[in-house]
C-alpha positions in Angstrom: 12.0 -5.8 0.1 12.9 -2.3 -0.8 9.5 -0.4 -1.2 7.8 2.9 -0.2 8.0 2.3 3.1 12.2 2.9 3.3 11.2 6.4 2.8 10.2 7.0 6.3 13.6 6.9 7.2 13.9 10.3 5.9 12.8 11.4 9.5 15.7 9.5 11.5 17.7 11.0 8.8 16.6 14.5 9.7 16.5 13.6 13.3 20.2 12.8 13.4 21.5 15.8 11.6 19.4 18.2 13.5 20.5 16.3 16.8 24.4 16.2 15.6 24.2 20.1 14.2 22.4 21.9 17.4 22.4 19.7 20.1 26.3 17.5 19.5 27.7 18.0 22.9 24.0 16.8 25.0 23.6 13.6 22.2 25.6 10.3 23.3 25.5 7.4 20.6 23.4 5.2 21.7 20.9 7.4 21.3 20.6 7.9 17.6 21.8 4.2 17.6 18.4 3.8 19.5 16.5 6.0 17.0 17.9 4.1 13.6 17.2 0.5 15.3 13.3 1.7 16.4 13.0 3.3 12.7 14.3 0.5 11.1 12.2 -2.4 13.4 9.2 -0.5 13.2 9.6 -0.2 9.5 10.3 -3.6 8.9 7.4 -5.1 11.2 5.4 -3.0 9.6 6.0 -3.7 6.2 5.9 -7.4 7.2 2.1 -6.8 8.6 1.1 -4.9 5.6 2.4 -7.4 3.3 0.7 -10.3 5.1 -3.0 -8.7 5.3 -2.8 -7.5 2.1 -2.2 -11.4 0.8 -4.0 -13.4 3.5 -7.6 -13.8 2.5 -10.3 -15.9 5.0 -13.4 -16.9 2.6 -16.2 -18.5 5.1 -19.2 -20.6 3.4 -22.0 -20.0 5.7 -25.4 -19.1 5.8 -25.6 -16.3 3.7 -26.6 -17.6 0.0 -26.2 -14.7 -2.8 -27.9 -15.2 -6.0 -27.2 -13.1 -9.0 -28.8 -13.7 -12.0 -28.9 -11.2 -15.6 -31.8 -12.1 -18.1 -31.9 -10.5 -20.9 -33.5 -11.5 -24.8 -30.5 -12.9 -26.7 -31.0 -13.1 -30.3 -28.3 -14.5 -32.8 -29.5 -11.8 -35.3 -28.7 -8.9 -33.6 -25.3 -6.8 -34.7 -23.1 -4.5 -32.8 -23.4 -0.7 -34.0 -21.4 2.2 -33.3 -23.0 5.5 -34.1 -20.2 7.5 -35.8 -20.4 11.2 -35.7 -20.6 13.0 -38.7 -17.6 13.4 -40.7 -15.5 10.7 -38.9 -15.1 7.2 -40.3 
């Protein structure tokens, strides 16, 4: 559950202490509780989002045939050779 995307709680973070250092007597509590409860949601939702697109795959048959196709002489003879620089074995 715990990935990357906690560390964007670094700006409430900073939010708060800037807003409890400068501004203390002008800030009223539900406002940074406002502030951690938006981070948090929006952090959550959209870790929820990214983990769903990133697992839900939609394969359509249709129309569109695609035909790949390698030919290439095979003989049972041939070996596999490395070329070895000189004065390496």
């Amino acid at each position: 559950m715990f990935g990357v995307v906690w560390y964007v709680l670094i700006v409430p973070i900073i939010a708060t202490i800037y807003l409890m250092v400068w501004h203390r007597k002008a800030t009223t509590w539900w406002e940074l509780v406002g502030l951690w409860a938006i981070s948090v949601l929006l952090i959550i939702g959209g870790q929820q989002l990214a983990e769903k697109v990133a697992v839900t795959d939609t394969e359509y048959w249709g129309h569109l045939g695609v035909r790949i196709e390698h030919n290439e002489p095979y003989s049972y003879w041939d070996t596999c050779s490395r070329q070895v620089p000189d004065g390496e074995t």
